[in-house]
Wavefront OBJ file of the C-alpha trace (Angstrom):
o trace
v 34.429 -16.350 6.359
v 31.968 -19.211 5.527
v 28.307 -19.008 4.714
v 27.422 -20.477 7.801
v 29.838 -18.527 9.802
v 28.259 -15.266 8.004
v 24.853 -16.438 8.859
v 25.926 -16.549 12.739
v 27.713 -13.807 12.626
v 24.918 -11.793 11.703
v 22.084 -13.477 14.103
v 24.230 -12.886 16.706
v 25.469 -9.037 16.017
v 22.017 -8.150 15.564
v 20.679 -9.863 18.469
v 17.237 -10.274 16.730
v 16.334 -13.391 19.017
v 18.182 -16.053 21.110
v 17.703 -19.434 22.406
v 14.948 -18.593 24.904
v 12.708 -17.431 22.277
v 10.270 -19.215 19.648
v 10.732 -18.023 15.754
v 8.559 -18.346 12.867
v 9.924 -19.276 9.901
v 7.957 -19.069 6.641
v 9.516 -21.813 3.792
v 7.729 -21.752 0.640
v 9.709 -25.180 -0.119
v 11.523 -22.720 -2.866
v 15.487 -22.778 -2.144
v 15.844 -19.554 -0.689
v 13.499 -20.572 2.251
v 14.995 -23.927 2.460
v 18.351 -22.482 2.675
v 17.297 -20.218 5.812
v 15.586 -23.139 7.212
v 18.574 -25.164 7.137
v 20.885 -21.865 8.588
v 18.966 -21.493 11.365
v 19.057 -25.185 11.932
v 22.892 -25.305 12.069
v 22.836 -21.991 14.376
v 24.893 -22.539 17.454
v 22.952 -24.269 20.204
v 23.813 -20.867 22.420
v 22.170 -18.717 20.167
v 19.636 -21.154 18.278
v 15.707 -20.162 18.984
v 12.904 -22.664 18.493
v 12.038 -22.863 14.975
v 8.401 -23.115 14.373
v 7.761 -23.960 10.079
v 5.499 -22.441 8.343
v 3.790 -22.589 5.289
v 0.585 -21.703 3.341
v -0.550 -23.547 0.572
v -1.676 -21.341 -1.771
v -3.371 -23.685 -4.687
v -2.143 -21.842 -7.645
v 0.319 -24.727 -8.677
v -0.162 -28.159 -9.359
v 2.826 -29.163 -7.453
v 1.235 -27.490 -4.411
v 0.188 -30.303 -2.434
v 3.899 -32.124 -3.182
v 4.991 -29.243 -1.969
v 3.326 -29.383 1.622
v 3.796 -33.059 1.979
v 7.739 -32.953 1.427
v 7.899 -30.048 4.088
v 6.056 -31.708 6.369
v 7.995 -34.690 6.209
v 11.269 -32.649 6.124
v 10.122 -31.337 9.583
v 9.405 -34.487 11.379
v 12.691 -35.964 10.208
v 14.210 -32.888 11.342
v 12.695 -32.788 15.143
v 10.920 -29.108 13.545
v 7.478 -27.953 14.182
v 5.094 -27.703 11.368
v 2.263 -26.064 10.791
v 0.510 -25.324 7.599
v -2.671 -23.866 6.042
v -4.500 -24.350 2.887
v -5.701 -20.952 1.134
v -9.335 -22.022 -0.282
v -9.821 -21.738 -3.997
v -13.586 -20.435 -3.964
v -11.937 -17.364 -1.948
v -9.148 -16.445 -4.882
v -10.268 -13.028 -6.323
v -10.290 -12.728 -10.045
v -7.234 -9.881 -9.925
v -4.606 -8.688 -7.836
v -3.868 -11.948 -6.775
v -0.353 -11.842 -5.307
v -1.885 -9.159 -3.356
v -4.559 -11.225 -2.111
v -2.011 -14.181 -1.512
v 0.866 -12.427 0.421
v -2.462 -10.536 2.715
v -3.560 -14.218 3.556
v 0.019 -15.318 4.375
v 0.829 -13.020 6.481
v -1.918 -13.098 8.350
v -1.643 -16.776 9.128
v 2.015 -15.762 10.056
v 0.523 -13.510 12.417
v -1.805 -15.579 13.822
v 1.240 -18.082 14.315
v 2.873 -15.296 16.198
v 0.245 -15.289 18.630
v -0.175 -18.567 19.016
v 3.418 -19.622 20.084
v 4.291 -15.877 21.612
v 6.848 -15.896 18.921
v 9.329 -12.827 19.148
v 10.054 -13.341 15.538
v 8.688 -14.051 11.930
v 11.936 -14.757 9.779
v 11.722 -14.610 6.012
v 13.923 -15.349 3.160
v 14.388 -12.255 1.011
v 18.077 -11.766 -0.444
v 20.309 -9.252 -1.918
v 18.715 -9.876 -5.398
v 15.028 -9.141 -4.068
v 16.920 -6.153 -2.656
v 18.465 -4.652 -5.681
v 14.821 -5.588 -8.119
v 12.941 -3.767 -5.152
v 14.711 -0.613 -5.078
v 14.708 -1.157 -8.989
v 10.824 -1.277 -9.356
v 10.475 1.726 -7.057
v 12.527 4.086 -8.995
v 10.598 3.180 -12.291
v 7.536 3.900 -10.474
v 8.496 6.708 -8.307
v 7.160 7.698 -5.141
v 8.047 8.552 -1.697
v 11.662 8.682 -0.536
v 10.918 6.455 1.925
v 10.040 3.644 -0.138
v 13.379 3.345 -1.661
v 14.810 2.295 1.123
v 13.351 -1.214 0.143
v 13.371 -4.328 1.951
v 14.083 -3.396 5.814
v 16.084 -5.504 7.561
v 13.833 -5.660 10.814
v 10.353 -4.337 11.170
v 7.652 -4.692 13.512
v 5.075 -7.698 13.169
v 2.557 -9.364 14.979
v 3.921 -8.238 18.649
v 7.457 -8.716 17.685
v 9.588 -8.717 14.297
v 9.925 -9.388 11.273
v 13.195 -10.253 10.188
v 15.637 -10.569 7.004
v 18.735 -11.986 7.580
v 19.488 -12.647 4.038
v 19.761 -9.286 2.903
v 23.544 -9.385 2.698
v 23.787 -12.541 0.029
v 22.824 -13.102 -3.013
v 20.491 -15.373 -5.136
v 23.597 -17.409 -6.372
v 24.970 -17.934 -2.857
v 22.289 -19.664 -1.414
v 21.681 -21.935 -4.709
v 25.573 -22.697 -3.702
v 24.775 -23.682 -0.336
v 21.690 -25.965 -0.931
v 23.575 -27.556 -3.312
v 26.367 -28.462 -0.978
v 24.189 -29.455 1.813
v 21.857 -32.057 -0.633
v 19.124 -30.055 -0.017
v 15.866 -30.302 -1.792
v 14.065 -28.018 -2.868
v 11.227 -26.620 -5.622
v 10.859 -24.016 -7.941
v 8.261 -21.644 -8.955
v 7.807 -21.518 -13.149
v 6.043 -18.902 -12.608
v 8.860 -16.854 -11.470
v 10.776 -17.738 -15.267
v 7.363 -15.735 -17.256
v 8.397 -12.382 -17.976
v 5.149 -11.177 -18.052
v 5.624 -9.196 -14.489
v 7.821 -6.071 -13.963
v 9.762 -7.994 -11.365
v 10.683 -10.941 -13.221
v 11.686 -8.861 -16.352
v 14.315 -6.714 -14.016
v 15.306 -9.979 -12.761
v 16.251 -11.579 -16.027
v 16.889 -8.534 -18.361
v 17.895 -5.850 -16.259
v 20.060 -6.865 -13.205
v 22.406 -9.738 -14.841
v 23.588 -6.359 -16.895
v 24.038 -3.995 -13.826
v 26.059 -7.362 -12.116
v 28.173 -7.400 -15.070
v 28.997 -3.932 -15.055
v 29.692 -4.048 -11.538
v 30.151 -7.576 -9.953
v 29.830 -5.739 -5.730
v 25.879 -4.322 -7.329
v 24.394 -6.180 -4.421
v 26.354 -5.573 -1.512
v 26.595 -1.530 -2.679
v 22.535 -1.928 -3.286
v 22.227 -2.653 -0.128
v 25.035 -0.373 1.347
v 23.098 2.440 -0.087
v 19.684 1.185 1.551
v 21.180 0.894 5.093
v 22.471 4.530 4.607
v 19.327 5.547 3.464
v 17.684 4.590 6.378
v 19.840 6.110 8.987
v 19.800 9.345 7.276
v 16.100 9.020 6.555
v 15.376 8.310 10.577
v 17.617 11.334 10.937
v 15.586 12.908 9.151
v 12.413 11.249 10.476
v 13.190 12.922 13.837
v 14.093 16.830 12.875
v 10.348 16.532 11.452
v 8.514 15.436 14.626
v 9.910 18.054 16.441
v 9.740 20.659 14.492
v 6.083 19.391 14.038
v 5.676 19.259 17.962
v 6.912 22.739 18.013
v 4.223 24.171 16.088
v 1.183 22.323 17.159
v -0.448 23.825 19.869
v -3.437 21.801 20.313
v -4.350 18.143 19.566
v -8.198 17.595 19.100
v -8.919 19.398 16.824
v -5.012 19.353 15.325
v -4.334 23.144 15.351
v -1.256 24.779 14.884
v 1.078 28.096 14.011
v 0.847 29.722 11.608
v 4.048 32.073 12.453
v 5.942 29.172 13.693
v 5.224 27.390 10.435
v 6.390 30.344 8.659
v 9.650 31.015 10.524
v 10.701 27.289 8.929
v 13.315 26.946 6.617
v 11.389 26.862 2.770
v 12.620 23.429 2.042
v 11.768 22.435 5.505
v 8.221 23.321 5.080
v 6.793 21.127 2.906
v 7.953 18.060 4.238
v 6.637 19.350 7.881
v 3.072 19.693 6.485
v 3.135 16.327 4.823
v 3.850 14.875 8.458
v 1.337 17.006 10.200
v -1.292 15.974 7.648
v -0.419 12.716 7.823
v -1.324 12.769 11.346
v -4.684 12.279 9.904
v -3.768 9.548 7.184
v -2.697 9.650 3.499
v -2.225 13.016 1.918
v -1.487 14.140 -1.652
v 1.555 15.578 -2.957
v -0.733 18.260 -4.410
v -2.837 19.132 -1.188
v 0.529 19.300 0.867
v 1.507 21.822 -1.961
v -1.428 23.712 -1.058
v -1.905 23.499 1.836
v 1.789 25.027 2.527
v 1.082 28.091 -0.196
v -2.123 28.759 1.935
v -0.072 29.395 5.446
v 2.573 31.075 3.365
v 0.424 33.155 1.412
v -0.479 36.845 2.064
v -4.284 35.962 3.151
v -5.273 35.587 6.559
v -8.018 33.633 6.395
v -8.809 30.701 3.984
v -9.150 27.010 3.724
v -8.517 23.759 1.135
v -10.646 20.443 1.205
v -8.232 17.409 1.275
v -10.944 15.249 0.998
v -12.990 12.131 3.140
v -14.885 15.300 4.538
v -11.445 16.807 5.523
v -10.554 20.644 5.502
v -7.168 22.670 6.113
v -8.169 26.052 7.750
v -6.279 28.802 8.262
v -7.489 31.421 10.199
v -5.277 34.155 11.098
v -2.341 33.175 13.675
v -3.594 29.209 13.427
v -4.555 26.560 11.506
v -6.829 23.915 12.382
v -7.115 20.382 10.036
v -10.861 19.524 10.489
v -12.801 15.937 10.258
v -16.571 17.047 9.094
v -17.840 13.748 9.848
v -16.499 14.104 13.873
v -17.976 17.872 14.101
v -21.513 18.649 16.045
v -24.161 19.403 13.653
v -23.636 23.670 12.911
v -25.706 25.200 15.123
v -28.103 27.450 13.907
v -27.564 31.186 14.361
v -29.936 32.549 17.212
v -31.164 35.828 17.293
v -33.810 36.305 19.609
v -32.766 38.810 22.911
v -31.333 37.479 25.929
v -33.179 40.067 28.284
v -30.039 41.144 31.078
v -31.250 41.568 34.640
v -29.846 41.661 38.426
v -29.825 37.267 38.077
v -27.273 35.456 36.140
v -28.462 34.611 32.527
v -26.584 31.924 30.994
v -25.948 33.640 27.334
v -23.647 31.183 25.659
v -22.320 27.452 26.523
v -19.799 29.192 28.760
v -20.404 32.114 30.119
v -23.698 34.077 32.412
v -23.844 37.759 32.404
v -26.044 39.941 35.303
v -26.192 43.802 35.405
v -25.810 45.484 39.341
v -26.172 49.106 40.554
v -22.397 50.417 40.771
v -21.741 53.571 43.332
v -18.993 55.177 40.413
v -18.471 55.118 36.468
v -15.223 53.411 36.306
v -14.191 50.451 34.280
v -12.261 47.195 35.438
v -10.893 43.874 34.535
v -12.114 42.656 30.648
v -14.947 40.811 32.509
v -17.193 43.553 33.497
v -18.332 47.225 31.888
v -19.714 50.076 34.273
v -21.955 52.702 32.416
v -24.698 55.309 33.026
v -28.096 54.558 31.881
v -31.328 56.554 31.450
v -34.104 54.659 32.191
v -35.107 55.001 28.565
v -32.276 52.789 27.770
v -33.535 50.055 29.761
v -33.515 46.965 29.719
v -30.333 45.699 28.041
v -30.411 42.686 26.223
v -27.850 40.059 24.231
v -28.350 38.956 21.008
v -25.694 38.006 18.127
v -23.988 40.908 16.074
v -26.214 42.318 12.994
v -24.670 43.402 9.712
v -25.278 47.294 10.642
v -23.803 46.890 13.961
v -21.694 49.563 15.032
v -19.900 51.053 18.030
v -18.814 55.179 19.333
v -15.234 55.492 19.113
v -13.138 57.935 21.487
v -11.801 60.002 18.817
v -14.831 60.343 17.228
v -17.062 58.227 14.562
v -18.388 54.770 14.580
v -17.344 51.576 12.953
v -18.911 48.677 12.102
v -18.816 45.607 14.558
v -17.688 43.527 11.244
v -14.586 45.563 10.880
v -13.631 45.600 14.561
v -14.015 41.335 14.728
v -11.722 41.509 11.804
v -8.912 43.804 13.332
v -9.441 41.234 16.238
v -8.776 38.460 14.205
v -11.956 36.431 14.861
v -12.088 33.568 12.559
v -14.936 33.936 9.914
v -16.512 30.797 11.282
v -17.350 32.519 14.323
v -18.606 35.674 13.634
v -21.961 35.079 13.113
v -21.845 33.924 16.454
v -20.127 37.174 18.460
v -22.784 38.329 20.912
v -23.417 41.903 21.703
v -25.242 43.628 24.581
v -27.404 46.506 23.100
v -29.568 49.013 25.035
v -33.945 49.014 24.722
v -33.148 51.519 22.194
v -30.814 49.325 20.080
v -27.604 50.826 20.420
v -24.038 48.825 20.865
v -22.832 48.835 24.048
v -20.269 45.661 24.457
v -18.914 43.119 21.564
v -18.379 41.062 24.607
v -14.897 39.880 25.177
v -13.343 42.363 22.507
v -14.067 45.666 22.497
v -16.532 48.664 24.454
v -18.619 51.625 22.858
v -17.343 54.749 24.168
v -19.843 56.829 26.453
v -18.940 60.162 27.357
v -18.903 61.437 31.062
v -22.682 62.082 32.185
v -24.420 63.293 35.477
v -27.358 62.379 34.853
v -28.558 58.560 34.798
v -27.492 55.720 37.244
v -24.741 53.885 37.176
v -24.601 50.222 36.265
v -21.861 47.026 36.097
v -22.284 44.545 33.175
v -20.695 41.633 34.789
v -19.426 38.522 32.858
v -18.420 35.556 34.412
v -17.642 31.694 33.443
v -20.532 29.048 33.198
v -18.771 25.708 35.387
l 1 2 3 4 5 6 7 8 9 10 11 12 13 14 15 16 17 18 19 20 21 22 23 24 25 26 27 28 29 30 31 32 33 34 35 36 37 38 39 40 41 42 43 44 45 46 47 48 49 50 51 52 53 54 55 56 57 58 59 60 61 62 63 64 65 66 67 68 69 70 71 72 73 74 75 76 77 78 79 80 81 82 83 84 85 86 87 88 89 90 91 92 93 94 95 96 97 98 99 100 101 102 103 104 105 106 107 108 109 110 111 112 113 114 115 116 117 118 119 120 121 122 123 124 125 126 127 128 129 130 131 132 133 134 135 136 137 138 139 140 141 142 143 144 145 146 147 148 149 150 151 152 153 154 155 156 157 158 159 160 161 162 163 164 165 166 167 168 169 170 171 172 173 174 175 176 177 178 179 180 181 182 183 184 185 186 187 188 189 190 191 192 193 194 195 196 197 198 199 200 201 202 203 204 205 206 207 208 209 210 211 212 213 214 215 216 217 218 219 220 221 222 223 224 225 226 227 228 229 230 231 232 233 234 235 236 237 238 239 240 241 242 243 244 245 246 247 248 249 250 251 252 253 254 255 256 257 258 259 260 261 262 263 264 265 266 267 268 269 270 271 272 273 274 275 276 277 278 279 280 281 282 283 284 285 286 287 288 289 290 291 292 293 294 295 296 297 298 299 300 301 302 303 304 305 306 307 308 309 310 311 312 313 314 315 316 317 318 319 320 321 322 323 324 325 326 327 328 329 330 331 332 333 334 335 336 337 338 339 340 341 342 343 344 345 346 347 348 349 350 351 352 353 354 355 356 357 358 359 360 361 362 363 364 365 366 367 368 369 370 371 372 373 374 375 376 377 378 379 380 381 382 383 384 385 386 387 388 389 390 391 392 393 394 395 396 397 398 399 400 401 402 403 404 405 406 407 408 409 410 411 412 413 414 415 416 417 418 419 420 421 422 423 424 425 426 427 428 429 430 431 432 433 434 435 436 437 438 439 440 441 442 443 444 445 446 447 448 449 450 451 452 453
């Protein structure tokens, strides 16, 4: 098949765009953009988009402003729309300036995007930017993700961004400008091996392509296989990370259900529930997983930026400081009980009524006989010496019966209590009762708990 034919065959199997829709095209005026340019040119007319050129002067070569000027004038003798920008020398930073340069580009591509509702921003990365990608990320290591490389299609600026030249390589395309006459300029600084990329490009990959003269099209064989496996893969961990979150704001979830996942699954799900949140370390997901697979119930790790992991019994919450309430302060004074409803926390009101029988019912209420010596109840938050009468006999502490309860440490502090005039533990409200034995004598009261709307 020809190179042309390729080209087509490839717009058109991938359906990126078709000839109702406006593409960006960024040309450098280097011969891999030129050779795109003139592709997309030949497209057939049933399939060919409106090509909108762009290009960004960047002012770090002399032949910069030739540069413009020729494109410019390839586009009006070529019926093309051109549009160009100039990236101001005073704004240059002093390092990390290829950074700098390709943030500025594409956001003038993206503005572009906007401008002409463009469904596409087309690019001219080959197989050889392919194989020196993947390269460069294996010497540096990282996420398996990022050796996937160069994606084919991506999302950009409302629409895609798209590399159709994946498939050939460098020498191809200096093949086809030559036949078609076209002109084109290089970049000397792409010939300084003073880079990592241009030093795999010159020293390293010329040996791999004699060693094997398919490298390219299994490079990029191997990247497209990647992918599918890693979306795959991509999927399994949403939902097993939907499965064990059970509430969004704060993100809380399982403990148990975290547990129950397969040990090499559960690393990677914690990286993708943390990530919820934004980047993560390799080290706090390590921690983080030992923590909810660990023999402590309670405990927490700082991931940093005011961040915390906490794992408190059955769940585990991740926590942004800087979005919390200040911490309220602890209060102890008495909450005095009486025939009205007192409001005693943010949600709930509590009243105490005569009752005709000393019977309890429902986890809401508490009926119990009361001298009047023991009068008047009152609420306050649990004390260290706190303790309760057990049926069988003996007291325990308050502390110890919050922790058989599994109340989280942050909380406890905060339990409330109703205690008689004399002092003594009647309710930890909402977990447990002090046993009272049968008596005659006294009247008979209903501690009565209900929701604050």
């Amino acid at each position: 098949m020809k190179f042309q034919q390729r080209f087509d065959h490839v717009i058109q199997s991938n359906a990126w765009f078709s000839k109702k829709d406006t593409v960006i095209v960024a040309v450098s005026t280097g011969v891999d953009s030129m050779t795109l340019l003139r592709l997309l040119e030949r497209l057939p007319v049933d399939v060919r988009p409106r090509v909108i050129v762009a290009h960004v002067n960047h002012r770090l070569r002399q032949q910069s402003e030739a540069e413009a000027e020729y494109l410019r004038t390839y586009c009006h003798d070529h019926d093309l729309v051109f549009e160009g920008t100039v990236w101001p020398i005073e704004t240059h930073p002093k390092t990390g300036i290829e950074a700098a340069a390709r943030d500025f580009r594409y956001a003038f591509f993206g503005q572009l995007m906007r401008r002409y509702q463009a469904t596409a921003l087309v690019t001219a990365h080959h197989g050889d930017d392919q194989v020196e990608t993947i390269l460069m990320k294996l010497i540096r290591g990282g996420d398996l993700h990022q050796l996937v490389g160069i994606k084919r299609a991506q999302p950009f600026g409302g629409g895609l961004l798209v590399r159709p030249l994946l498939d050939y390589g460098k020498a191809e395309l200096i093949s086809f400008a030559r036949a078609q006459h076209l002109t084109w300029y290089d970049d000397d600084t792409n010939q300084a091996d003073d880079v990592l990329r241009n030093r795999i490009r010159h020293q390293v990959v010329p040996v791999l392509k004699q060693e094997n003269p398919q490298l390219l099209a299994h490079v990029q064989h191997y990247a497209d296989t990647l992918t599918a496996h890693l979306a795959l893969s991509d999927a399994q961990l949403s939902a097993d990370c939907r499965r064990i979150t059970v509430r969004r704001s704060p993100l809380t979830g399982d403990v148990r259900g975290f547990q129950r996942l397969p040990d090499g699954v559960q690393q990677p799900v914690m990286r993708r529930f943390l990530q919820a949140l934004g980047p993560v370390s390799e080290a706090h997901v390590t921690a983080a997983t030992g923590l909810l697979t660990g023999q402590r119930p309670q405990g927490e790790i700082a991931l940093g930026n005011h961040v915390r992991l906490v794992k408190s019994y059955d769940y585990f919450s991740v926590i942004n400081e800087t979005e919390l309430p200040e911490k309220p302060r602890v209060q102890n004074k008495n909450v005095v009980v009486s025939r009205q409803w007192v409001d005693i926390a943010k949600q709930w009101a509590i009243r105490l009524v005569a009752a005709p029988q000393a019977v309890m019912t429902g986890s809401d209420r508490m009926r119990v006989v009361l001298q009047p010596s023991e009068l008047p109840l009152s609420v306050r938050n649990v004390q260290p010496s706190d303790r309760i009468q057990l049926k069988q006999g003996g007291h325990k502490l308050v502390r110890r019966i919050m922790i058989d309860h599994k109340v989280p440490n942050a909380v406890r502090d905060q339990q409330q209590v109703v205690v008689s005039a004399a002092g003594e533990v009647l309710w930890v409200i909402g977990i447990q009762r002090s046993f009272r034995a049968p008596r005659s004598d006294g009247k008979t009261f209903e501690l009565q708990l209900k929701p604050l709307n």
